[in-house]
C-alpha positions as CSV (number, residue, x, y, z in Angstrom):
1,X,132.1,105.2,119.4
2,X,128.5,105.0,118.4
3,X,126.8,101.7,119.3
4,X,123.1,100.7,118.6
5,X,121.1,97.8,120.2
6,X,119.0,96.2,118.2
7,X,115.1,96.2,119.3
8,X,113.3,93.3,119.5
9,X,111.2,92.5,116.0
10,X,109.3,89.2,116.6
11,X,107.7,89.8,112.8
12,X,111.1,89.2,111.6
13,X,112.6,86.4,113.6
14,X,113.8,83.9,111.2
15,X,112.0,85.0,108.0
16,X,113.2,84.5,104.8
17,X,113.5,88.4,103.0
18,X,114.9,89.9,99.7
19,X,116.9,93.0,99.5
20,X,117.7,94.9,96.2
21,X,120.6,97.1,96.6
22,X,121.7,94.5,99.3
23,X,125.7,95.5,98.5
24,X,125.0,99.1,99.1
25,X,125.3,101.2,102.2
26,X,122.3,100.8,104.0
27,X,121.4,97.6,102.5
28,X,124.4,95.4,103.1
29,X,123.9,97.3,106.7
30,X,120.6,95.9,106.7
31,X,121.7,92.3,105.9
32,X,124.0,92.6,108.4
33,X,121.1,93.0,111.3
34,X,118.5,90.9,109.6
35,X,121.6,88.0,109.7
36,X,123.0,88.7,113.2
37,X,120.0,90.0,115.1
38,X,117.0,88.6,113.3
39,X,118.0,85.2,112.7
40,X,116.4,85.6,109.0
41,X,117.6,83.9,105.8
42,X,118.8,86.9,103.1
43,X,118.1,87.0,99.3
44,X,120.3,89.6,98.1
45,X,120.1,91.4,94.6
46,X,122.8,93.8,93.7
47,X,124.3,94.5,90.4
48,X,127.6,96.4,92.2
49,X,127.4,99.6,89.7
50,X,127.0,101.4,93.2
51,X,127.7,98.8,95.4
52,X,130.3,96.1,96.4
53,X,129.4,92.8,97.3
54,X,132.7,92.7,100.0
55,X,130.6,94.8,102.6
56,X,128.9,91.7,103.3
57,X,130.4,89.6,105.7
58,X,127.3,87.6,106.7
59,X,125.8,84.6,105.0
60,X,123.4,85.5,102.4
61,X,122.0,84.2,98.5
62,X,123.7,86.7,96.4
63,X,122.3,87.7,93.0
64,X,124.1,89.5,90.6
65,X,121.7,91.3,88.5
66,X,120.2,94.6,87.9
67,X,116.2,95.0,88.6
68,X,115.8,96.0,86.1
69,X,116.8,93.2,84.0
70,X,114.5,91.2,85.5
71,X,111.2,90.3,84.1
72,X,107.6,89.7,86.6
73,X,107.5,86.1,86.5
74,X,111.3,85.9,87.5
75,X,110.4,88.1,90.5
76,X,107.9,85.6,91.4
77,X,110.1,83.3,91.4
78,X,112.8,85.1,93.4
79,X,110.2,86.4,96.0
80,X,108.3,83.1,96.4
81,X,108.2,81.4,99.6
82,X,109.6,85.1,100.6
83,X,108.2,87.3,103.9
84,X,109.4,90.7,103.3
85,X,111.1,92.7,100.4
86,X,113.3,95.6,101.3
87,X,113.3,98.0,98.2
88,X,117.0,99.8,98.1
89,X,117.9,99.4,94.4
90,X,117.5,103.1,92.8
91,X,119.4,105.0,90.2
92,X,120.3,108.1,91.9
93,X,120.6,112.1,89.2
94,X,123.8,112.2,90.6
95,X,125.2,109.1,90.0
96,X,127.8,108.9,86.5
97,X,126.4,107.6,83.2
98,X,122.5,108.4,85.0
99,X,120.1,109.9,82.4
100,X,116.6,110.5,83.1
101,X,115.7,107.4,81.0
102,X,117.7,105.3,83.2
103,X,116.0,107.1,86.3
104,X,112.6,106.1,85.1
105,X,113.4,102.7,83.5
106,X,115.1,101.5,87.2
107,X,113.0,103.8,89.6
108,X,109.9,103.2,87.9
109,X,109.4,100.8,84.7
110,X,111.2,97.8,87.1
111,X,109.9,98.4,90.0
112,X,106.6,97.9,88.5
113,X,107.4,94.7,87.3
114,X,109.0,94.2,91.1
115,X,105.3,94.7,92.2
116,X,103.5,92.2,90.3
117,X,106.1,89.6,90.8
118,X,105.8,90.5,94.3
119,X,102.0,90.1,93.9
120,X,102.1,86.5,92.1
121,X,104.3,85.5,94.5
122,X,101.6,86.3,97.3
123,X,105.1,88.0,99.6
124,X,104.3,89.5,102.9
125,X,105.2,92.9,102.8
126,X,107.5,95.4,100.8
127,X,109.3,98.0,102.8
128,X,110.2,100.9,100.2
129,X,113.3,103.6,100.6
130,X,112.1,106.9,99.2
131,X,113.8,110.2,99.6
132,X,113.8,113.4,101.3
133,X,113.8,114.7,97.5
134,X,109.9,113.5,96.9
135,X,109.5,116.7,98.6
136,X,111.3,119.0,96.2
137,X,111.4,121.2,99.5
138,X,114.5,123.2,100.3
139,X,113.0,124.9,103.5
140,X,113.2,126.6,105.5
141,X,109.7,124.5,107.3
142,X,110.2,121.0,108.0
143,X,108.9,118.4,105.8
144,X,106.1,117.0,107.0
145,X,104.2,113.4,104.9
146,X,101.1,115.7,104.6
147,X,103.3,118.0,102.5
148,X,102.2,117.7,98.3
149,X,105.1,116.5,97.1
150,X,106.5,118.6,94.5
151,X,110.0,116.9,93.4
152,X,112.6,119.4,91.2
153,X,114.3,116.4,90.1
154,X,113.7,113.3,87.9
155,X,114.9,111.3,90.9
156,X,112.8,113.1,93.2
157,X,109.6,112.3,90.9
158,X,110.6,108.7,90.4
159,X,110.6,108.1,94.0
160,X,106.8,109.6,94.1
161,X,105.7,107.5,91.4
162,X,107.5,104.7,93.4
163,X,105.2,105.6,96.4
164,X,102.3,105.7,94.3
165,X,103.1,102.5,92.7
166,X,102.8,100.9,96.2
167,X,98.7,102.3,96.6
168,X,98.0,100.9,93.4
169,X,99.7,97.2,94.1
170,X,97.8,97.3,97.2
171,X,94.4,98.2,95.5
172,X,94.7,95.6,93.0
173,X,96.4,92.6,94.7
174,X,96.5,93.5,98.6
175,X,99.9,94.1,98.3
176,X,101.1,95.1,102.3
177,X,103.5,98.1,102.1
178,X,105.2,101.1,104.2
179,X,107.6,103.5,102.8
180,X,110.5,105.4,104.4
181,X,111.3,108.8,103.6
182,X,115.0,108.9,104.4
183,X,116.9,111.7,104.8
184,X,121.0,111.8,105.2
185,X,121.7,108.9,105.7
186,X,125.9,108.3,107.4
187,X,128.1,106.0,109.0
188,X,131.1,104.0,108.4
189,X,131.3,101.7,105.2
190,X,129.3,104.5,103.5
191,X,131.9,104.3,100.0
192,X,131.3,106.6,97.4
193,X,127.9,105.7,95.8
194,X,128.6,105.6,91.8
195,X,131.5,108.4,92.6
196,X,129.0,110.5,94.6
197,X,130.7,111.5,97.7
198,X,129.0,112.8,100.4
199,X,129.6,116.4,102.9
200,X,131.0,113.5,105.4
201,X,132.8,111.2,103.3
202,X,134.6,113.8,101.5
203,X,135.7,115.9,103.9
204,X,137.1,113.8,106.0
205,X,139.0,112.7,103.3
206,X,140.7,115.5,102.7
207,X,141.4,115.8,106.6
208,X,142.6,112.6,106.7
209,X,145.3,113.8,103.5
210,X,146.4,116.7,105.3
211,X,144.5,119.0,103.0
212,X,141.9,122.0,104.2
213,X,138.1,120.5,104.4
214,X,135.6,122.7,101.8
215,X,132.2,124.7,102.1
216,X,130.3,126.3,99.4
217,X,129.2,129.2,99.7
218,X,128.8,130.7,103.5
219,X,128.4,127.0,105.1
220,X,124.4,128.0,106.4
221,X,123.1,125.2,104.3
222,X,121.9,123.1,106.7
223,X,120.9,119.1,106.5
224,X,119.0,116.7,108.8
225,X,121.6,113.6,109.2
226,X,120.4,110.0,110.8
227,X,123.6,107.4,112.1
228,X,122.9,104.5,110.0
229,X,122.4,101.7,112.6
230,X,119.6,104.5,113.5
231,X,118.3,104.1,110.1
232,X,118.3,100.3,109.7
233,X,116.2,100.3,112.8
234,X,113.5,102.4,111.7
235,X,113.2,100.2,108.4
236,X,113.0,97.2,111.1
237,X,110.4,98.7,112.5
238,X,108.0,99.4,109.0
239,X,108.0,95.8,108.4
240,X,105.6,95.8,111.5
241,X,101.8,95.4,110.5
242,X,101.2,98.7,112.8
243,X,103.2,100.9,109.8
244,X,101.0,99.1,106.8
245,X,100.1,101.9,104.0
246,X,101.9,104.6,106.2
247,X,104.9,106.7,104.6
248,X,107.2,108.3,107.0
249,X,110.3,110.4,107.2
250,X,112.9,109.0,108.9
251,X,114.9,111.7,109.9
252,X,116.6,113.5,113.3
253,X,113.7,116.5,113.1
254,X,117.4,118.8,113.3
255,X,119.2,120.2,110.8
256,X,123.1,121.2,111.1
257,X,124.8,123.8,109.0
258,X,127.7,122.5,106.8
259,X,129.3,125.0,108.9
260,X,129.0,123.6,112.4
261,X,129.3,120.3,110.6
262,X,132.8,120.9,109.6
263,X,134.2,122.6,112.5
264,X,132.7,119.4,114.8
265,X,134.7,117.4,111.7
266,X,138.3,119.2,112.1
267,X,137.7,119.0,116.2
268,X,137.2,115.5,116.3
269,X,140.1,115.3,114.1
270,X,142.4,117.0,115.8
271,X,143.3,118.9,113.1
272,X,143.9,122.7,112.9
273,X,143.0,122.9,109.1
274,X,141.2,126.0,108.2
275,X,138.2,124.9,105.8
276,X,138.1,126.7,102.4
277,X,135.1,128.5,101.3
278,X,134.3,127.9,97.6
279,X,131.7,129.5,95.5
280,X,128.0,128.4,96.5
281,X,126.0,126.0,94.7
282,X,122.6,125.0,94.3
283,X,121.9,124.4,98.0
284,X,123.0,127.9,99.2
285,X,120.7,128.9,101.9
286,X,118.5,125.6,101.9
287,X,117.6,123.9,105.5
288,X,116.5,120.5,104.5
289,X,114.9,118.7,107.8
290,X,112.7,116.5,108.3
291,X,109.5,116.9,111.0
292,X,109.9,113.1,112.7
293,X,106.7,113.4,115.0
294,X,105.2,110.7,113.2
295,X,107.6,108.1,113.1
296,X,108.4,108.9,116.8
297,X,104.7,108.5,117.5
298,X,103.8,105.8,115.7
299,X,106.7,103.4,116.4
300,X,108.6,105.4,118.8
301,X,111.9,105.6,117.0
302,X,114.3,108.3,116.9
303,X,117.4,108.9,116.1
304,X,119.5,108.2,119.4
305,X,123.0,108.4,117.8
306,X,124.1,111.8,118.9
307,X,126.1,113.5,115.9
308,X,129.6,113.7,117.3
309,X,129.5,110.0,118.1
310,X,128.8,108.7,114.6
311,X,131.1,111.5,113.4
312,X,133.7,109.7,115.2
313,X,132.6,106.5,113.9
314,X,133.3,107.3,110.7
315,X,136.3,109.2,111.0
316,X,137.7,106.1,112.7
317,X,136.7,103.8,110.2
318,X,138.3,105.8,107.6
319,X,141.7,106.2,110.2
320,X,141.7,102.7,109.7
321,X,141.2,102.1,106.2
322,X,143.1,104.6,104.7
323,X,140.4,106.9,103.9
324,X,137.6,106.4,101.5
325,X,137.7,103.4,99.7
Protein backbone atom coordinates (compact mmCIF):
# COMPACT_ATOMS: atom_id res chain seq x y z
CA UNK A 1 0.00 0.00 0.00
CA UNK A 2 1.28 3.48 -0.53
CA UNK A 3 2.02 5.40 2.68
CA UNK A 4 3.40 9.05 2.87
CA UNK A 5 4.95 10.75 6.05
CA UNK A 6 4.13 13.98 6.44
CA UNK A 7 7.26 16.55 6.53
CA UNK A 8 7.69 18.79 9.03
CA UNK A 9 6.03 22.52 8.03
CA UNK A 10 6.70 24.81 11.14
CA UNK A 11 4.95 27.76 8.87
CA UNK A 12 1.81 25.86 9.28
CA UNK A 13 1.61 24.55 12.77
CA UNK A 14 -1.61 25.58 14.12
CA UNK A 15 -2.58 28.24 11.61
CA UNK A 16 -5.86 29.09 10.83
CA UNK A 17 -6.30 28.59 6.66
CA UNK A 18 -9.22 28.58 4.06
CA UNK A 19 -9.62 26.10 1.30
CA UNK A 20 -12.03 26.55 -1.69
CA UNK A 21 -12.83 23.28 -3.25
CA UNK A 22 -12.17 21.86 0.34
CA UNK A 23 -14.86 18.76 -0.52
CA UNK A 24 -13.00 17.88 -3.59
CA UNK A 25 -10.17 15.39 -4.17
CA UNK A 26 -7.19 17.05 -3.40
CA UNK A 27 -8.73 19.51 -1.14
CA UNK A 28 -10.68 17.49 1.39
CA UNK A 29 -7.06 15.46 1.13
CA UNK A 30 -5.51 18.61 2.06
CA UNK A 31 -7.84 19.27 5.11
CA UNK A 32 -7.22 16.10 6.08
CA UNK A 33 -3.19 16.79 6.63
CA UNK A 34 -3.54 20.38 7.59
CA UNK A 35 -6.11 18.83 10.52
CA UNK A 36 -4.14 15.66 11.53
CA UNK A 37 -0.49 16.73 10.79
CA UNK A 38 -0.49 20.45 11.09
CA UNK A 39 -2.56 21.06 14.01
CA UNK A 40 -4.29 24.06 11.90
CA UNK A 41 -7.86 25.30 12.25
CA UNK A 42 -9.81 24.73 8.52
CA UNK A 43 -12.20 27.15 6.78
CA UNK A 44 -13.62 25.15 4.14
CA UNK A 45 -15.66 26.54 1.02
CA UNK A 46 -17.33 24.06 -1.22
CA UNK A 47 -20.47 24.29 -3.10
CA UNK A 48 -20.46 20.15 -3.77
CA UNK A 49 -21.38 20.50 -7.73
CA UNK A 50 -17.93 18.54 -7.93
CA UNK A 51 -17.39 17.66 -4.62
CA UNK A 52 -18.99 15.98 -1.49
CA UNK A 53 -18.69 17.28 1.80
CA UNK A 54 -18.64 13.22 3.30
CA UNK A 55 -14.81 12.95 2.30
CA UNK A 56 -14.17 14.96 5.23
CA UNK A 57 -13.82 13.20 8.29
CA UNK A 58 -11.90 15.83 10.16
CA UNK A 59 -13.12 18.81 12.09
CA UNK A 60 -13.40 21.79 9.94
CA UNK A 61 -15.92 25.26 9.36
CA UNK A 62 -17.77 24.23 6.41
CA UNK A 63 -19.28 26.73 3.93
CA UNK A 64 -21.67 25.92 1.47
CA UNK A 65 -21.27 28.39 -1.29
CA UNK A 66 -19.87 28.76 -4.64
CA UNK A 67 -16.94 31.55 -5.12
CA UNK A 68 -18.23 32.82 -7.08
CA UNK A 69 -21.27 33.93 -5.25
CA UNK A 70 -19.30 35.68 -3.06
CA UNK A 71 -18.69 39.32 -3.16
CA UNK A 72 -14.86 41.11 -1.94
CA UNK A 73 -15.94 42.39 1.30
CA UNK A 74 -17.45 38.92 2.22
CA UNK A 75 -14.01 37.48 1.40
CA UNK A 76 -12.57 39.81 3.81
CA UNK A 77 -14.56 38.74 6.09
CA UNK A 78 -14.16 34.99 5.56
CA UNK A 79 -10.23 35.39 5.15
CA UNK A 80 -9.75 37.74 8.19
CA UNK A 81 -7.71 36.69 11.00
CA UNK A 82 -6.78 33.92 8.20
CA UNK A 83 -2.81 32.70 7.53
CA UNK A 84 -2.98 30.94 4.25
CA UNK A 85 -5.67 30.40 1.43
CA UNK A 86 -5.40 27.27 -0.59
CA UNK A 87 -7.11 28.09 -4.08
CA UNK A 88 -8.83 24.59 -5.42
CA UNK A 89 -12.24 25.86 -6.53
CA UNK A 90 -12.13 25.81 -10.52
CA UNK A 91 -14.77 25.01 -13.12
CA UNK A 92 -13.09 22.41 -15.13
CA UNK A 93 -14.13 22.24 -19.90
CA UNK A 94 -14.91 18.97 -19.07
CA UNK A 95 -17.09 19.11 -16.42
CA UNK A 96 -21.37 18.86 -17.44
CA UNK A 97 -23.40 22.14 -17.73
CA UNK A 98 -19.47 24.02 -18.09
CA UNK A 99 -19.66 26.82 -20.71
CA UNK A 100 -16.92 29.08 -21.33
CA UNK A 101 -18.81 31.89 -19.47
CA UNK A 102 -18.94 29.82 -16.46
CA UNK A 103 -15.09 29.05 -16.96
CA UNK A 104 -14.29 32.65 -16.93
CA UNK A 105 -16.89 33.89 -14.41
CA UNK A 106 -15.49 31.11 -11.62
CA UNK A 107 -11.74 30.78 -12.88
CA UNK A 108 -11.32 34.34 -13.41
CA UNK A 109 -14.20 37.16 -12.58
CA UNK A 110 -14.28 35.46 -8.76
CA UNK A 111 -11.16 34.83 -8.13
CA UNK A 112 -10.48 38.39 -8.64
CA UNK A 113 -12.77 39.37 -6.15
CA UNK A 114 -11.06 36.31 -3.98
CA UNK A 115 -7.87 38.54 -4.34
CA UNK A 116 -8.91 41.73 -3.07
CA UNK A 117 -10.82 40.25 -0.25
CA UNK A 118 -7.72 38.42 0.33
CA UNK A 119 -5.99 41.80 0.18
CA UNK A 120 -8.43 43.78 2.66
CA UNK A 121 -8.20 41.11 4.79
CA UNK A 122 -4.22 41.63 4.97
CA UNK A 123 -4.03 37.16 4.70
CA UNK A 124 -0.63 35.67 4.74
CA UNK A 125 -0.25 33.90 1.65
CA UNK A 126 -2.48 32.27 -1.19
CA UNK A 127 -1.29 28.95 -2.56
CA UNK A 128 -2.93 28.65 -6.22
CA UNK A 129 -3.63 25.09 -8.09
CA UNK A 130 -3.09 25.68 -11.80
CA UNK A 131 -2.82 23.10 -14.45
CA UNK A 132 -0.63 21.19 -16.68
CA UNK A 133 -3.16 22.74 -19.40
CA UNK A 134 -1.63 26.59 -19.02
CA UNK A 135 0.81 25.01 -21.21
CA UNK A 136 -1.38 24.04 -24.08
CA UNK A 137 1.66 21.64 -24.71
CA UNK A 138 0.99 18.07 -25.91
CA UNK A 139 4.75 17.08 -26.23
CA UNK A 140 6.64 15.38 -26.89
CA UNK A 141 9.49 18.01 -24.61
CA UNK A 142 8.78 18.31 -21.10
CA UNK A 143 7.02 21.29 -19.76
CA UNK A 144 9.22 23.39 -18.26
CA UNK A 145 7.75 27.12 -16.08
CA UNK A 146 10.02 29.02 -18.53
CA UNK A 147 7.76 27.64 -21.31
CA UNK A 148 5.20 30.72 -22.88
CA UNK A 149 2.17 29.31 -22.08
CA UNK A 150 0.00 28.83 -24.90
CA UNK A 151 -3.33 27.17 -23.48
CA UNK A 152 -5.85 25.34 -26.36
CA UNK A 153 -8.55 25.48 -23.98
CA UNK A 154 -10.76 28.10 -22.11
CA UNK A 155 -9.73 26.20 -18.98
CA UNK A 156 -6.24 26.19 -19.83
CA UNK A 157 -6.36 30.18 -20.43
CA UNK A 158 -8.28 30.81 -17.27
CA UNK A 159 -5.77 29.18 -15.28
CA UNK A 160 -3.07 31.67 -16.87
CA UNK A 161 -4.99 34.59 -16.26
CA UNK A 162 -5.38 33.08 -12.66
CA UNK A 163 -1.48 33.11 -12.47
CA UNK A 164 -1.34 36.41 -13.69
CA UNK A 165 -3.96 37.66 -11.38
CA UNK A 166 -1.56 36.55 -8.52
CA UNK A 167 1.49 39.22 -10.08
CA UNK A 168 -0.88 41.88 -10.17
CA UNK A 169 -2.39 41.31 -6.33
CA UNK A 170 1.11 41.24 -5.32
CA UNK A 171 2.12 44.55 -7.19
CA UNK A 172 -0.73 46.42 -5.86
CA UNK A 173 -1.33 45.12 -2.32
CA UNK A 174 1.83 42.83 -1.47
CA UNK A 175 -0.21 40.06 -1.77
CA UNK A 176 2.31 36.72 -0.92
CA UNK A 177 1.61 33.92 -3.49
CA UNK A 178 3.17 30.59 -5.13
CA UNK A 179 1.33 28.64 -7.68
CA UNK A 180 1.41 24.87 -8.49
CA UNK A 181 1.22 23.54 -11.77
CA UNK A 182 -0.29 20.20 -11.17
CA UNK A 183 -0.31 17.48 -13.38
CA UNK A 184 -2.34 13.98 -12.93
CA UNK A 185 -3.22 14.02 -10.01
CA UNK A 186 -4.66 10.04 -8.36
CA UNK A 187 -5.34 8.18 -5.41
CA UNK A 188 -8.18 6.73 -3.53
CA UNK A 189 -11.31 8.90 -2.77
CA UNK A 190 -10.63 10.45 -6.18
CA UNK A 191 -14.86 10.23 -7.19
CA UNK A 192 -15.87 11.28 -10.44
CA UNK A 193 -15.28 15.09 -10.59
CA UNK A 194 -18.72 16.63 -12.15
CA UNK A 195 -19.09 12.99 -14.07
CA UNK A 196 -15.44 13.33 -15.40
CA UNK A 197 -13.85 10.10 -14.86
CA UNK A 198 -10.41 9.65 -15.05
CA UNK A 199 -7.85 6.77 -17.15
CA UNK A 200 -7.63 5.30 -13.40
CA UNK A 201 -10.90 5.60 -12.02
CA UNK A 202 -12.58 4.25 -14.95
CA UNK A 203 -10.82 1.52 -15.79
CA UNK A 204 -10.67 0.03 -12.88
CA UNK A 205 -14.17 0.18 -12.81
CA UNK A 206 -14.79 -1.74 -15.44
CA UNK A 207 -12.22 -4.36 -13.99
CA UNK A 208 -13.75 -4.37 -10.98
CA UNK A 209 -17.40 -5.27 -13.07
CA UNK A 210 -15.82 -8.02 -14.85
CA UNK A 211 -15.76 -6.03 -18.05
CA UNK A 212 -12.54 -5.47 -20.53
CA UNK A 213 -10.55 -2.05 -19.45
CA UNK A 214 -10.41 0.55 -22.82
CA UNK A 215 -7.60 2.44 -24.73
CA UNK A 216 -8.14 4.82 -27.60
CA UNK A 217 -6.40 4.65 -30.19
CA UNK A 218 -2.86 2.55 -29.99
CA UNK A 219 -2.43 3.31 -26.01
CA UNK A 220 1.19 5.54 -26.71
CA UNK A 221 -0.48 8.54 -25.18
CA UNK A 222 1.49 8.94 -22.44
CA UNK A 223 0.76 11.12 -18.96
CA UNK A 224 2.92 12.24 -16.02
CA UNK A 225 0.85 10.87 -12.84
CA UNK A 226 1.72 12.18 -8.97
CA UNK A 227 0.04 9.80 -5.81
CA UNK A 228 -1.96 12.39 -4.12
CA UNK A 229 -0.47 12.35 -0.55
CA UNK A 230 2.64 13.27 -3.00
CA UNK A 231 0.72 16.17 -4.21
CA UNK A 232 -0.62 17.52 -0.91
CA UNK A 233 2.91 17.61 0.25
CA UNK A 234 4.23 19.70 -2.42
CA UNK A 235 1.32 22.25 -1.83
CA UNK A 236 2.59 22.09 2.00
CA UNK A 237 5.63 22.96 0.92
CA UNK A 238 4.62 26.44 -1.33
CA UNK A 239 3.09 27.91 1.65
CA UNK A 240 6.85 28.28 2.71
CA UNK A 241 8.26 31.88 2.33
CA UNK A 242 11.31 30.17 0.20
CA UNK A 243 8.47 29.46 -2.85
CA UNK A 244 7.01 33.26 -2.68
CA UNK A 245 6.25 34.52 -6.45
CA UNK A 246 7.50 31.09 -7.78
CA UNK A 247 5.22 28.83 -10.10
CA UNK A 248 6.17 25.25 -10.35
CA UNK A 249 5.08 21.99 -11.84
CA UNK A 250 4.40 19.52 -9.58
CA UNK A 251 4.71 16.53 -11.51
CA UNK A 252 6.80 12.91 -11.50
CA UNK A 253 9.23 14.33 -14.59
CA UNK A 254 7.86 10.59 -16.26
CA UNK A 255 5.33 9.90 -18.35
CA UNK A 256 3.57 6.35 -18.80
CA UNK A 257 1.68 5.23 -21.84
CA UNK A 258 -2.09 4.40 -21.32
CA UNK A 259 -0.68 1.31 -22.51
CA UNK A 260 1.72 0.22 -19.80
CA UNK A 261 -0.68 1.91 -17.54
CA UNK A 262 -3.38 -0.62 -18.15
CA UNK A 263 -1.50 -3.76 -18.35
CA UNK A 264 0.14 -2.69 -14.70
CA UNK A 265 -3.88 -2.11 -13.96
CA UNK A 266 -5.21 -5.78 -15.07
CA UNK A 267 -1.75 -7.27 -13.26
CA UNK A 268 -2.42 -5.77 -10.12
CA UNK A 269 -5.83 -6.93 -10.49
CA UNK A 270 -5.43 -10.26 -11.17
CA UNK A 271 -7.50 -10.15 -13.88
CA UNK A 272 -6.92 -11.75 -17.38
CA UNK A 273 -9.19 -9.22 -19.24
CA UNK A 274 -7.95 -8.22 -22.57
CA UNK A 275 -8.27 -4.27 -22.91
CA UNK A 276 -10.32 -3.05 -25.96
CA UNK A 277 -8.80 -0.65 -28.24
CA UNK A 278 -11.35 2.07 -29.33
CA UNK A 279 -10.94 4.71 -31.88
CA UNK A 280 -8.37 7.46 -30.92
CA UNK A 281 -9.18 10.70 -29.66
CA UNK A 282 -7.78 14.03 -29.22
CA UNK A 283 -4.73 12.91 -27.25
CA UNK A 284 -3.50 10.28 -29.79
CA UNK A 285 0.18 10.43 -29.77
CA UNK A 286 0.56 13.32 -27.01
CA UNK A 287 3.31 12.77 -24.09
CA UNK A 288 2.25 15.22 -21.47
CA UNK A 289 5.11 15.36 -18.61
CA UNK A 290 6.21 17.61 -16.70
CA UNK A 291 10.23 18.67 -16.17
CA UNK A 292 10.19 18.70 -12.04
CA UNK A 293 13.89 20.02 -11.72
CA UNK A 294 12.67 23.01 -10.13
CA UNK A 295 10.40 21.92 -7.53
CA UNK A 296 13.01 19.14 -6.69
CA UNK A 297 15.62 21.88 -6.39
CA UNK A 298 13.99 24.40 -4.82
CA UNK A 299 12.10 22.45 -1.97
CA UNK A 300 13.34 19.12 -2.63
CA UNK A 301 10.17 17.34 -3.24
CA UNK A 302 9.39 14.58 -5.51
CA UNK A 303 7.15 12.27 -6.08
CA UNK A 304 8.18 9.14 -3.93
CA UNK A 305 5.00 7.07 -4.41
CA UNK A 306 6.12 4.61 -6.89
CA UNK A 307 3.21 4.00 -9.48
CA UNK A 308 2.30 0.37 -8.72
CA UNK A 309 1.90 1.19 -5.10
CA UNK A 310 -0.71 3.94 -5.40
CA UNK A 311 -2.18 1.84 -8.28
CA UNK A 312 -2.87 -0.62 -5.60
CA UNK A 313 -4.09 1.93 -3.39
CA UNK A 314 -6.75 2.72 -5.39
CA UNK A 315 -7.76 -0.38 -6.69
CA UNK A 316 -8.08 -1.40 -3.03
CA UNK A 317 -10.10 1.39 -2.06
CA UNK A 318 -12.42 0.72 -4.84
CA UNK A 319 -12.44 -3.39 -3.75
CA UNK A 320 -13.73 -2.00 -0.79
CA UNK A 321 -16.26 0.37 -1.82
CA UNK A 322 -17.77 -1.22 -4.45
CA UNK A 323 -16.19 0.62 -7.19
CA UNK A 324 -16.46 4.25 -7.92
CA UNK A 325 -18.78 6.01 -6.02
Amino acid sequence: MAESTPRPASHLTGARVVITGAAGFIGSALARRLVESHGCEVVAIDNERSGDWSRLDVPIERIDQSIEALSADEWADLCTDADYLFHLAAEKYNSPGSTPERIIDTNVTAFHRLLQGCARAELGKVVFTSSLYAYGSMGPDQMRESDVPKPTTMYGASKVMGENLLRIANRDHGLRWSTARLFFIYGPRQYAEGGYKSVILSNFERILDGQAPTINGDGRQALDYVYIDDCIEALVALAGAETDGMTLNVGSGTAVSIEQLTARMLALASSELAPIYSPPDWTAGSIRCADASSIQEIIEWSSTTDLDAGLEAVFSWMSDHGGAP
